[in-house]
LUMMARVEX-114917 format. One line per field, with one value per residue (C-alpha): residue number from 1; chain; residue in three letters; x, y, z. Coordinates in pm, 1 decimal, decimal comma, always signed. Each point is the difference from the previous one (the first is absolute). Example, Ala and Ser with C-alpha at 12.3 -4.5 7.8 and 13.67 -1.06 7.14 Angstrom:
bamar (1;2)
sevex (A;A)
guvo (ALA;SER)
xx (+1230,0;+137,0)
yy (-450,0;+344,0)
zz (+780,0;-66,0)
REM end
This chain:
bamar (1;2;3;4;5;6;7;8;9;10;11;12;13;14;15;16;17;18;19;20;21;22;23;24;25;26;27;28;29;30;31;32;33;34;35;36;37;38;39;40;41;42;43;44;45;46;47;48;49;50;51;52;53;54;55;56;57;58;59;60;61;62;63;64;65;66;67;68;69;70;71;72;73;74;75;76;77;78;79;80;81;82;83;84;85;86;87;88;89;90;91;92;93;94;95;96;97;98;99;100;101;102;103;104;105;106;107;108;109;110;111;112;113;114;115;116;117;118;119;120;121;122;123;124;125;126;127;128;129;130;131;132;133;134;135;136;137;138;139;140;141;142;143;144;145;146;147;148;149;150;151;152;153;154;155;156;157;158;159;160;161;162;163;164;165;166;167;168;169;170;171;172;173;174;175;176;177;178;179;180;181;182;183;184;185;186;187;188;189;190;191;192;193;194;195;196;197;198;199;200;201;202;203;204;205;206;207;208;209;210;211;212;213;214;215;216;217;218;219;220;221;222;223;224;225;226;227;228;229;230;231;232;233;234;235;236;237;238;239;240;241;242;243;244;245;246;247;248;249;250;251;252;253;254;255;256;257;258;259;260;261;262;263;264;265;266;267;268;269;270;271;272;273;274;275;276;277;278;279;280;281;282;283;284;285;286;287;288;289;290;291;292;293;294;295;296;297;298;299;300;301;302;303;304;305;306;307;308;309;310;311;312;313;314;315;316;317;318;319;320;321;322;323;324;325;326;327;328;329;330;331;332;333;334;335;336;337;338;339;340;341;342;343;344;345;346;347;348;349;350;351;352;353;354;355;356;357;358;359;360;361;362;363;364;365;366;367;368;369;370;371;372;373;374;375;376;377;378;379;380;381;382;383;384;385;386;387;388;389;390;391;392;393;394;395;396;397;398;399;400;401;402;403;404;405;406;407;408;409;410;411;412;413;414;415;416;417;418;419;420;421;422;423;424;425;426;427;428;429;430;431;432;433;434;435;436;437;438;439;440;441;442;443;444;445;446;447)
sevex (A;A;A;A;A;A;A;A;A;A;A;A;A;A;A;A;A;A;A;A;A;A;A;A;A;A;A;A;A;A;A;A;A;A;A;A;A;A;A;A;A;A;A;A;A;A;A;A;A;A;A;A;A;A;A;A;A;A;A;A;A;A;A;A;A;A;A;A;A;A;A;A;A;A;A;A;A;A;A;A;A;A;A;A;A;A;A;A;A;A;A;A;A;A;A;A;A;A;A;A;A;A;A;A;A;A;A;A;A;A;A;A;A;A;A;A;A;A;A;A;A;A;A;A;A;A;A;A;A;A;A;A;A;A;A;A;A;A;A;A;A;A;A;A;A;A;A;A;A;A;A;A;A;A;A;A;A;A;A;A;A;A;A;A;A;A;A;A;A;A;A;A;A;A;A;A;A;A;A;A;A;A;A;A;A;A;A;A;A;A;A;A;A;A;A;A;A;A;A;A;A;A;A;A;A;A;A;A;A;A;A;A;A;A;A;A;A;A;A;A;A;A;A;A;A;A;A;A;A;A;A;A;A;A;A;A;A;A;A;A;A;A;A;A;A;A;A;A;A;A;A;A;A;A;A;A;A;A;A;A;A;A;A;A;A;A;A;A;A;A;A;A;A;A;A;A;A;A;A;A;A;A;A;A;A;A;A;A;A;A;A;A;A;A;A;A;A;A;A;A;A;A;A;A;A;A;A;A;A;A;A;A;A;A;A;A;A;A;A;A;A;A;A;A;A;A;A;A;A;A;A;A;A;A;A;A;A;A;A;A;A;A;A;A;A;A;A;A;A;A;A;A;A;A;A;A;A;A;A;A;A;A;A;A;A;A;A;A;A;A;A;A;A;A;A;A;A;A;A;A;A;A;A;A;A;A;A;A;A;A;A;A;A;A;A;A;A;A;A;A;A;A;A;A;A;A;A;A;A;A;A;A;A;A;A;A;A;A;A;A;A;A;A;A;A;A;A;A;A;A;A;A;A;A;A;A;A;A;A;A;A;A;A;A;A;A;A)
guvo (UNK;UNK;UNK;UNK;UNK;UNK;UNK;UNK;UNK;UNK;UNK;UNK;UNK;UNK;UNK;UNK;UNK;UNK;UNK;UNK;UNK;UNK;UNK;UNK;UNK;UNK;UNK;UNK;UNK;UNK;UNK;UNK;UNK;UNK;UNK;UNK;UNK;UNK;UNK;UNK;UNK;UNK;UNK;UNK;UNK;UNK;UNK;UNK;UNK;UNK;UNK;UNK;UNK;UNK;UNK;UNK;UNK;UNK;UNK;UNK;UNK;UNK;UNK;UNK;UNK;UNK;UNK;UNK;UNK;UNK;UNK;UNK;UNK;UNK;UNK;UNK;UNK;UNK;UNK;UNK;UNK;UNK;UNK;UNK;UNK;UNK;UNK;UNK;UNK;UNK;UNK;UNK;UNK;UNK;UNK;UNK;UNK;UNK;UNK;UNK;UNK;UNK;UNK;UNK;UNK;UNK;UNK;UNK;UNK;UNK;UNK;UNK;UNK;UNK;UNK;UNK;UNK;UNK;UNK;UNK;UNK;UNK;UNK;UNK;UNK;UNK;UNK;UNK;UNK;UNK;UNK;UNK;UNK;UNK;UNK;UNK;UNK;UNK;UNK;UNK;UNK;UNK;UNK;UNK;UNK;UNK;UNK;UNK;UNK;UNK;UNK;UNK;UNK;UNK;UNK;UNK;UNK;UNK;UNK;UNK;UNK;UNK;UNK;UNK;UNK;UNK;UNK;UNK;UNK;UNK;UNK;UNK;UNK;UNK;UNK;UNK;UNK;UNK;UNK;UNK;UNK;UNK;UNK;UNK;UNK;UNK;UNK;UNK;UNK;UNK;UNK;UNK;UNK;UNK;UNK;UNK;UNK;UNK;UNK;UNK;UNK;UNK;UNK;UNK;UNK;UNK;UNK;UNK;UNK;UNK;UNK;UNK;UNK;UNK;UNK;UNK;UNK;UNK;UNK;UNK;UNK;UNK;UNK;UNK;UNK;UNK;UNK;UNK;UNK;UNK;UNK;UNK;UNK;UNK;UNK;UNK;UNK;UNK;UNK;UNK;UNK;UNK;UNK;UNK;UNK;UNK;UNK;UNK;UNK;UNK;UNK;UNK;UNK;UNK;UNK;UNK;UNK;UNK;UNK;UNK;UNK;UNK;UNK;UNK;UNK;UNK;UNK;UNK;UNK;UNK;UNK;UNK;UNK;UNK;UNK;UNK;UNK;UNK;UNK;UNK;UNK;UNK;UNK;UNK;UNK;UNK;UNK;UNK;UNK;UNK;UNK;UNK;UNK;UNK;UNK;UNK;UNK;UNK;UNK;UNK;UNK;UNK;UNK;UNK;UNK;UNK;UNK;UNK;UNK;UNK;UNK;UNK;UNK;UNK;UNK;UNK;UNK;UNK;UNK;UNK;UNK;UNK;UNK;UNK;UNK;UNK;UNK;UNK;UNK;UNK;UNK;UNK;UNK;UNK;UNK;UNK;UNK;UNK;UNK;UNK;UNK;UNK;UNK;UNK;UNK;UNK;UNK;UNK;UNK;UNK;UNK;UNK;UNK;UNK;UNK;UNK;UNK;UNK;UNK;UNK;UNK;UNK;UNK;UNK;UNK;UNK;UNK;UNK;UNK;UNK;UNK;UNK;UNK;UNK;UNK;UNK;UNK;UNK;UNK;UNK;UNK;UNK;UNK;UNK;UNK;UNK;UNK;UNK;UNK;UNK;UNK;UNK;UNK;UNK;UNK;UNK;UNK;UNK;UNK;UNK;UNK;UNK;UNK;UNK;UNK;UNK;UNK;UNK;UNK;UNK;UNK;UNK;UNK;UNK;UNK;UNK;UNK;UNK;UNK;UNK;UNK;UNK;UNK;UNK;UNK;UNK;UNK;UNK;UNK;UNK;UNK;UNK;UNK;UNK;UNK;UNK;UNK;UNK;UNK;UNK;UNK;UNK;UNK;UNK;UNK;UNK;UNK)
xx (+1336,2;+31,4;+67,9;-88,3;+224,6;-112,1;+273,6;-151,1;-232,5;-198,9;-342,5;+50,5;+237,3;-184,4;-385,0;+169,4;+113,8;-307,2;-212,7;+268,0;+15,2;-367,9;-27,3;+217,8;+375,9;+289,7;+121,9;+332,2;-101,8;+356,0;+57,8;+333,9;-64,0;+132,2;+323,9;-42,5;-167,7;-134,8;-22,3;-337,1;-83,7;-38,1;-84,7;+69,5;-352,8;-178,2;-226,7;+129,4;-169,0;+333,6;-211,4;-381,8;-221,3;-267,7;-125,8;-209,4;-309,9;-235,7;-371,3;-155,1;+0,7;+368,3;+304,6;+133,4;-254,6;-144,6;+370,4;-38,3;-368,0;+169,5;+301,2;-271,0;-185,9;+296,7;+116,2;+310,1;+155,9;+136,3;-354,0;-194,2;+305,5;-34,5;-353,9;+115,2;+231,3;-199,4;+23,9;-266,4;+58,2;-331,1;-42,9;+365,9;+109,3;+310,0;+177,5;+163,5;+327,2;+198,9;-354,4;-17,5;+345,7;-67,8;-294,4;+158,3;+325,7;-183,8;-223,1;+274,2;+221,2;-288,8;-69,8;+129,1;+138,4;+175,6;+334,7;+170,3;+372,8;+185,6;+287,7;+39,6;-32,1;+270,5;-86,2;-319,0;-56,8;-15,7;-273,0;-404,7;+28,6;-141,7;+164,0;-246,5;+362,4;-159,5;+130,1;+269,0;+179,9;+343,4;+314,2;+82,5;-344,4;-66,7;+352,3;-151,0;-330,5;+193,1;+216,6;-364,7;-142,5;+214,2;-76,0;+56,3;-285,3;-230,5;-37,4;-114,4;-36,0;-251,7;-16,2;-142,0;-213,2;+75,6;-168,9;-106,4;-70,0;-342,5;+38,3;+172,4;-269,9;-177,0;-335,1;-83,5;+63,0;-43,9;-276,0;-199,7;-207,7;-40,7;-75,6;-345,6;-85,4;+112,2;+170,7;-70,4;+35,4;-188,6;+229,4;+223,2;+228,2;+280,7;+167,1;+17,0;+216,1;-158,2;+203,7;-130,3;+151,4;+256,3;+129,0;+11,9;+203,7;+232,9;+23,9;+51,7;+251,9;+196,7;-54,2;+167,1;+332,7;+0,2;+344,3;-46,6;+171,7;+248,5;-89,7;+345,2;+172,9;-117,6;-347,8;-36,5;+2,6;-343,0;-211,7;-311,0;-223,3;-340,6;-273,1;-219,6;+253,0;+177,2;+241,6;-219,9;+256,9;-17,0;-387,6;+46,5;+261,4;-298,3;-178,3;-117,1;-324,0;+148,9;-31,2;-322,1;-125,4;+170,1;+64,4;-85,1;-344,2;-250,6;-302,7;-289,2;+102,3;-51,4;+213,8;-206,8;+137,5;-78,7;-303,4;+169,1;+158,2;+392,7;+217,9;+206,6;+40,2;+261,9;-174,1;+139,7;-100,0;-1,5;+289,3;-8,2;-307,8;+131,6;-119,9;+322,2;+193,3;-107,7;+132,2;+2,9;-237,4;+180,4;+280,2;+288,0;+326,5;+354,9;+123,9;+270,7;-116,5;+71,3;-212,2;-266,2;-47,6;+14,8;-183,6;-305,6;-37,1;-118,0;-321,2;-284,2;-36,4;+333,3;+198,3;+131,8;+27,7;+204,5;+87,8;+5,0;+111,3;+153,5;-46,0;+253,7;+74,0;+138,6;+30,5;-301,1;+111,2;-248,7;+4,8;-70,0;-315,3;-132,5;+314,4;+47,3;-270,4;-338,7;-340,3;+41,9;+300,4;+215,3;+315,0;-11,5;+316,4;-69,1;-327,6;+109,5;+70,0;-230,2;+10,3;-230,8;-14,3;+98,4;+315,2;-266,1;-89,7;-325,7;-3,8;-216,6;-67,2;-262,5;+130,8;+266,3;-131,7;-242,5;+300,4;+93,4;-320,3;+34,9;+344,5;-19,3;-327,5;+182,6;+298,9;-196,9;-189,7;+318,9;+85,9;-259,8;-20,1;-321,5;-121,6;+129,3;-216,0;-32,4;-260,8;-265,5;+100,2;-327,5;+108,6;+256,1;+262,0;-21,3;+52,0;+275,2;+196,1;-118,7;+131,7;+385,5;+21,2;-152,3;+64,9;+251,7;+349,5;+204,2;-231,0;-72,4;-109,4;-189,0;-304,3;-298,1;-312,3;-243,4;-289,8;+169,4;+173,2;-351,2;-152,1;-308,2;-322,8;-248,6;-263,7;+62,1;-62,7;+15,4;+49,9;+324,3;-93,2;-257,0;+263,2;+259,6;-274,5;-53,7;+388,3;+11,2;-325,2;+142,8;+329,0;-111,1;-280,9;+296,9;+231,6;-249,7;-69,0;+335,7;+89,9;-315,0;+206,9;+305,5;-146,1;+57,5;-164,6;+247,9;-143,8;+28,0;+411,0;-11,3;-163,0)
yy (+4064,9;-380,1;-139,2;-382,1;-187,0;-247,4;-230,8;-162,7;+150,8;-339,6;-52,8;-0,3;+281,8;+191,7;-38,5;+21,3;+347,0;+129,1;-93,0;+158,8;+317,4;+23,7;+15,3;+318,8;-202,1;+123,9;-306,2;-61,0;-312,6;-160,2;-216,9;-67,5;-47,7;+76,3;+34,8;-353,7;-239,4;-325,6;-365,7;+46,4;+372,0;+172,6;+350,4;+278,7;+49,3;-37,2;-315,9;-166,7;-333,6;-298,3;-282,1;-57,5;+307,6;-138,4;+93,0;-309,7;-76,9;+310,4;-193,3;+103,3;-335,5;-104,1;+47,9;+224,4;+211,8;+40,7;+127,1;+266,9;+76,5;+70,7;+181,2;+245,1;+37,7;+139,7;+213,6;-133,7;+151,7;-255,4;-199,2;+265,3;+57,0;-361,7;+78,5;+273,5;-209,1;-309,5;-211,0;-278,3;-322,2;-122,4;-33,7;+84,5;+412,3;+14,3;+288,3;+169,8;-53,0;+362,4;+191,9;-92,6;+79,5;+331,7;+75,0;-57,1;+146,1;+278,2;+32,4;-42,6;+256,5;+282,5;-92,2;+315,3;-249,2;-236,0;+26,0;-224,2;-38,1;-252,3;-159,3;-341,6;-32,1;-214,0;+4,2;+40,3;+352,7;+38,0;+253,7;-114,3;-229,9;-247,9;-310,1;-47,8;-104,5;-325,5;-333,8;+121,4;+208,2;+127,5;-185,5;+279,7;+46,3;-363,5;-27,2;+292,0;-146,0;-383,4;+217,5;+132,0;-280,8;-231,7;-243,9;-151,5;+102,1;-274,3;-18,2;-204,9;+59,0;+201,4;-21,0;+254,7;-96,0;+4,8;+305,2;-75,1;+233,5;-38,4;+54,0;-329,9;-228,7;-187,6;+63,0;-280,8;-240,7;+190,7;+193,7;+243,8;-122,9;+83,5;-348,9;-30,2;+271,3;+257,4;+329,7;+337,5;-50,8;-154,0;-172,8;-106,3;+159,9;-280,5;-190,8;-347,7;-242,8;-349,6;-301,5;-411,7;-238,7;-98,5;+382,6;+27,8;-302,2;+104,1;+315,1;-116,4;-250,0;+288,3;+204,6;-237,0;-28,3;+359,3;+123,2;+232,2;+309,8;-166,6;+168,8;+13,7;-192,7;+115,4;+59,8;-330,4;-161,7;+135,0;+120,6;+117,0;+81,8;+206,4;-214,6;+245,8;+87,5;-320,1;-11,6;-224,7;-206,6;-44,4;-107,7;-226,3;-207,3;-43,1;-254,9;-79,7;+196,4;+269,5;+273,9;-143,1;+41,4;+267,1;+383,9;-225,1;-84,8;+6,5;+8,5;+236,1;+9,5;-141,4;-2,3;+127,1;-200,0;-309,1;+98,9;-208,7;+91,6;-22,5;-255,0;+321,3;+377,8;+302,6;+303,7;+343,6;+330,6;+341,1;+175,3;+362,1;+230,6;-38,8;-341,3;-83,9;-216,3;-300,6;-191,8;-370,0;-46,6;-205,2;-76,8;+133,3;-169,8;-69,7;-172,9;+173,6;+228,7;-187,1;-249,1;+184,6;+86,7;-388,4;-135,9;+286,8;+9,6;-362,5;+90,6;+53,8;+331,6;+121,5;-202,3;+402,6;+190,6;+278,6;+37,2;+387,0;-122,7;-400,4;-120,2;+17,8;-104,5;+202,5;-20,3;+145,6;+117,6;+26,1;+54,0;-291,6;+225,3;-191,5;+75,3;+336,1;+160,7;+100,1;+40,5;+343,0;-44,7;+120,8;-140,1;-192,9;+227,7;+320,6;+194,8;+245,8;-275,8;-181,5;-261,6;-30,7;-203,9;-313,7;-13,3;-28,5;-319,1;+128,5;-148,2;+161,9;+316,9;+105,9;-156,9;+278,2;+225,9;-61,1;+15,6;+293,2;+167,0;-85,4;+30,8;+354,9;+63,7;-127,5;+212,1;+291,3;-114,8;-25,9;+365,2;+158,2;-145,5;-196,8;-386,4;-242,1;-192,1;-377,7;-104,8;-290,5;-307,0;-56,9;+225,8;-170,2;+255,3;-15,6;-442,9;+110,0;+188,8;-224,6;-292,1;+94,8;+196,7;-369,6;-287,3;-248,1;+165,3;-318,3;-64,8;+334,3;-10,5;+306,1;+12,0;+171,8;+99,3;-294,1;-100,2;-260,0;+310,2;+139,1;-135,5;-190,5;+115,9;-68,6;-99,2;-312,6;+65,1;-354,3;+149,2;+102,6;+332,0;+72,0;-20,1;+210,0;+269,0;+26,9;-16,7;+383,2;+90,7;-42,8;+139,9;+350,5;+34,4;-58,1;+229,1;+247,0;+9,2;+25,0;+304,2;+199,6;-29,6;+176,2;+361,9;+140,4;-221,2;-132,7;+108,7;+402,7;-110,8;-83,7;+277,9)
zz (+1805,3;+49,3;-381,6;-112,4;-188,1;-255,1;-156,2;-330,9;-257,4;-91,6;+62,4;+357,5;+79,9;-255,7;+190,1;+307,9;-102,3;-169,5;+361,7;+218,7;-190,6;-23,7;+419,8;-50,0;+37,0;-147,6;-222,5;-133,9;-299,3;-76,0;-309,2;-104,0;-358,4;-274,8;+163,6;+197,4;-229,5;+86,5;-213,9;-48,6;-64,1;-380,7;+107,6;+256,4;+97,1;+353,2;+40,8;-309,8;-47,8;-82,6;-1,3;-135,9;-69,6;+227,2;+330,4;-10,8;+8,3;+75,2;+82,5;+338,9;+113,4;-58,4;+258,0;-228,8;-99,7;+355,0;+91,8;-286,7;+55,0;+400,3;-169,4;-183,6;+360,1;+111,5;-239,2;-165,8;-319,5;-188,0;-2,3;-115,6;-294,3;-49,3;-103,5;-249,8;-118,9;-52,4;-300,2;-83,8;+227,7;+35,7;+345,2;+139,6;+36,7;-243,8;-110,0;-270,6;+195,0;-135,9;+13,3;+415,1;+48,3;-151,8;+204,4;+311,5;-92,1;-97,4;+291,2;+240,2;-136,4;+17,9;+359,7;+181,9;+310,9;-224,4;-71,3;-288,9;+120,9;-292,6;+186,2;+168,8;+375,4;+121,1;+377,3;+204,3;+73,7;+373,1;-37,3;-33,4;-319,8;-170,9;-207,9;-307,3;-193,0;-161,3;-95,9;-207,4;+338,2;-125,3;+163,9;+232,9;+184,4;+40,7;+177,4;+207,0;+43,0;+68,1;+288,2;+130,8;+23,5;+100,0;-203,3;-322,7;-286,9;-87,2;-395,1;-290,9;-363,7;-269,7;-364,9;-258,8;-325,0;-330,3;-187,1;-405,0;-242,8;-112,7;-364,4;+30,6;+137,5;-249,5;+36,0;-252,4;+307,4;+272,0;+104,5;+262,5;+291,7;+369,3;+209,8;+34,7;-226,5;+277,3;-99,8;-101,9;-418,9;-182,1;-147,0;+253,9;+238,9;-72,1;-282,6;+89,2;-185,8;+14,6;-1,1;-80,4;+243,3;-272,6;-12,4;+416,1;+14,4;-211,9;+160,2;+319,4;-97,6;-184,7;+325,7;+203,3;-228,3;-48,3;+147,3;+298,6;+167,8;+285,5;+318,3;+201,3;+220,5;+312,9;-105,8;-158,8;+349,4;+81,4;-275,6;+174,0;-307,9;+100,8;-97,5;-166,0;-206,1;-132,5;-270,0;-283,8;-26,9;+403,2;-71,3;-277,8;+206,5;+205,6;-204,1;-352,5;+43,9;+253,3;-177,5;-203,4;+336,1;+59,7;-219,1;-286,5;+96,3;-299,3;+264,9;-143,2;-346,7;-337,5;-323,4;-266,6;-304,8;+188,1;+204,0;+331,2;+285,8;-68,0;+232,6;+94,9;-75,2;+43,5;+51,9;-123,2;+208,1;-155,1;+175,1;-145,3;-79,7;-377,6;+7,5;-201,6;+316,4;+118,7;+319,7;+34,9;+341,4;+259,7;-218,4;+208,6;-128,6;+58,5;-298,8;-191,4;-253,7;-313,6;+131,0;+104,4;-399,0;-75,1;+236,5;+25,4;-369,8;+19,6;+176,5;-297,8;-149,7;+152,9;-297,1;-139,6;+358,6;+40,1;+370,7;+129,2;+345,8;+61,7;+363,4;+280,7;+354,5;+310,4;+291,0;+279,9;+323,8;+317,8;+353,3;+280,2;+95,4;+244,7;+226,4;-117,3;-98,3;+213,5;-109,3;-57,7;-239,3;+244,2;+86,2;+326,8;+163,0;-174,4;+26,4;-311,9;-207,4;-282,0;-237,1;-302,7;-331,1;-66,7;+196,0;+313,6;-163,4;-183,7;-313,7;-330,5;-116,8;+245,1;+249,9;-28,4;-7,0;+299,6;+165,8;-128,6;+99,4;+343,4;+92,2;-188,1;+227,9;+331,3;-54,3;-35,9;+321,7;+184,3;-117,4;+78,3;+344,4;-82,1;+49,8;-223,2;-267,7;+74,8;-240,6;+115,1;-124,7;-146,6;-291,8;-270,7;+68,4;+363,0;-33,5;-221,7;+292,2;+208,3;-178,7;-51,8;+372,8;+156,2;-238,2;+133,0;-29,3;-41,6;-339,8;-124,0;-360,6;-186,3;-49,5;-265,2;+96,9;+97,3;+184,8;+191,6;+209,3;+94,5;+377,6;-115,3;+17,9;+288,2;-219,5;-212,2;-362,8;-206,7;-388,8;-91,9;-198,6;+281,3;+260,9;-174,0;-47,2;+364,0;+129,4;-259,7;+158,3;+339,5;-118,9;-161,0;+318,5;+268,6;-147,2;-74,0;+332,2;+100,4;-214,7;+179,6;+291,7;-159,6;+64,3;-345,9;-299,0;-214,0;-341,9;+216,8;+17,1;-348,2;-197,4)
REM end
């Protein structure tokens, strides 16, 4: 019996399992910690969220959600556990980040087909496999993957927020509202902190003397930071207002004790069901940690934080897909060989594990002797693999979910909303077509 191997128990590696095993392959899941730990990780568990607790935004009519609204056509697990898991984020799908972890975890490990090896994989396995390692790729496989591809590894840099203990926000300045009165309390799904243009220049001038993590020599040369992930400090440098502009944008909210819009705001998101952590949205950081406390207890309300988690830097590492990789995920030398995650270049959560979900899918194609799934390009997943198997190889940057990937539409539609509506229209109707012409329906695979 031919057995697929699955190195990396992220988002990726972990979806990419669960849809392999669930067309009847035998799946070896490999995740090398707790014995191999990484400069990001906190726990041992499968599809462990390191960064924000947010899958982004989850509205029909936004990149994002269409990608998870395609992700739930097709049957993936960790979307529908993201819905279990779901804490209140007005119109965004975020999770209770160690209640998802333990419903994949715990789905994965009951899945007769799955089987949870704990060890790192140092080489490529020369049997069907795929590479769902992630960003954070231990030493020895990226040498392996660097002598595979024969190439050097493209890479730039990602930051994680700051978490604050709620008990320590004072509510007496800050207080709860969704933008535009969107959300699911009544209340308000976030705490926003608002700041008079006084305050934010201060801030920012603070920010920008605020003493920073060196990166090394070598990497100093060429810091490619992702730009949907940008250190704040990265923004700030960007101009007075950047980040007024920017994470800090008070758009669609008002500061009760004053009645008026505030010139900026931070915005805290619940990140646990318990309601009692908070992360600071967009507010990825490298300054050193002492600083961090000095410099983010000058925002309003945040005067007394207690930090459960300060922000830090490492280093991403992706593939150059576009001469590697093809639509398919599969390598462009090896039929029996798949990428997924965000070492393909995919960046955000669902964007991972989309890949996942279709590299896990093609494997078990190639397996079972059966046609590999190239999804139409009209759907936000199928742009996705599009994008990082075609984009210009010399300039290869990664990319999130967005309708700028998707061919336009034949019908010009002026409105903005109006236009977005009909590219997820056209999106779920082509791929529900498609999946009536994979023989057995994909909710049958799934039950």
């Amino acid at each position: 019996m031919t057995v697929l191997h699955i190195i990396g128990g992220g988002l990726a590696g972990s979806e990419a399992a669960w849809q392999a095993a669930q067309r009847g392959i035998q799946t070896r899941l490999y995740e090398m910690r707790p014995k191999t730990t990484t400069p990001a990780h906190v726990t041992d568990r499968l599809a462990e969220l390191v960064c924000s607790n947010s899958l982004g935004s989850d509205l029909p009519d936004r990149a994002s959600g269409l990608l998870k609204n395609e992700l739930r056509q097709m049957g993936s697990l960790l979307i529908a556990s993201a819905t279990q898991a779901a804490v209140p984020a007005g119109g965004a799908l975020a999770v209770d980040r160690d209640r998802f972890a333990d419903l994949i975890e715990e789905a994965v490990l009951a899945h007769p087909n799955i089987t949870l090896v704990r060890e790192e994989v140092r080489a490529i396995l020369d049997e069907p496999c795929i590479v769902a390692s992630g960003p954070l790729t231990s030493e020895a496989l990226s040498q392996d993957i660097a002598r595979l591809t024969g190439e050097e590894h493209l890479y730039f840099y990602d930051a994680l927020t700051p978490l604050i203990e709620a008990e320590s926000i004072d509510m007496t300045v800050a207080f709860r509202a969704n933008r535009y009165g969107r959300g699911e309390t009544e209340d308000g799904d976030y705490i926003n902190c608002p700041m008079t243009q006084t305050e934010y220049e201060r801030f920012v001038h603070e920010l920008h003397h605020a003493e920073r993590i060196e990166l090394r020599d070598f990497e100093q040369e060429d810091p490619r930071f992702f730009e949907g992930c940008l250190p704040v400090e990265q923004i700030a440098h960007r101009g007075p207002d950047a980040l007024a502009f920017g994470p800090m944008r008070p758009v669609g909210l008002t500061d009760p004790r004053t009645g008026k819009r505030p010139y900026a705001v931070l915005q805290l998101r619940q990140d646990n069901l318990a309601g009692t952590l908070y992360n600071m949205v967009g507010f990825q950081t490298n300054l050193k940690w002492p600083e961090q406390r000095r410099v983010f207890q000058l925002i309003p309300g945040l005067e007394n934080a207690r930090f459960a988690r300060l922000g830090q830097m490492h280093r991403n590492t992706f593939l150059n897909a576009p001469a590697l990789l093809r639509p398919t995920l599969q390598f462009h030398t090896r039929d029996d060989l798949f990428f997924a995650g965000q070492i393909t270049g995919v960046e955000g959560y669902a964007g991972n594990i989309g890949t996942g979900l279709l590299a896990g899918i093609n494997a078990a194609c190639y397996i079972n002797g059966g046609e590999l799934w190239e999804l139409p390009r009209t759907t936000m997943l199928g742009a996705l693999a599009y994008y990082v198997t075609h984009a210009e190889a010399k300039n290869f940057q990664p990319m999130k979910a967005n309708f700028d990937l998707v061919p336009p539409l034949e019908k010009r539609i002026r409105g903005r909303q109006e236009r977005r509506r009909a590219y997820a229209e056209r999106a779920l109707a082509d791929l529900g077509t498609f999946l009536s012409t994979q023989g057995t329906s994909v909710a049958e695979e799934n039950q």
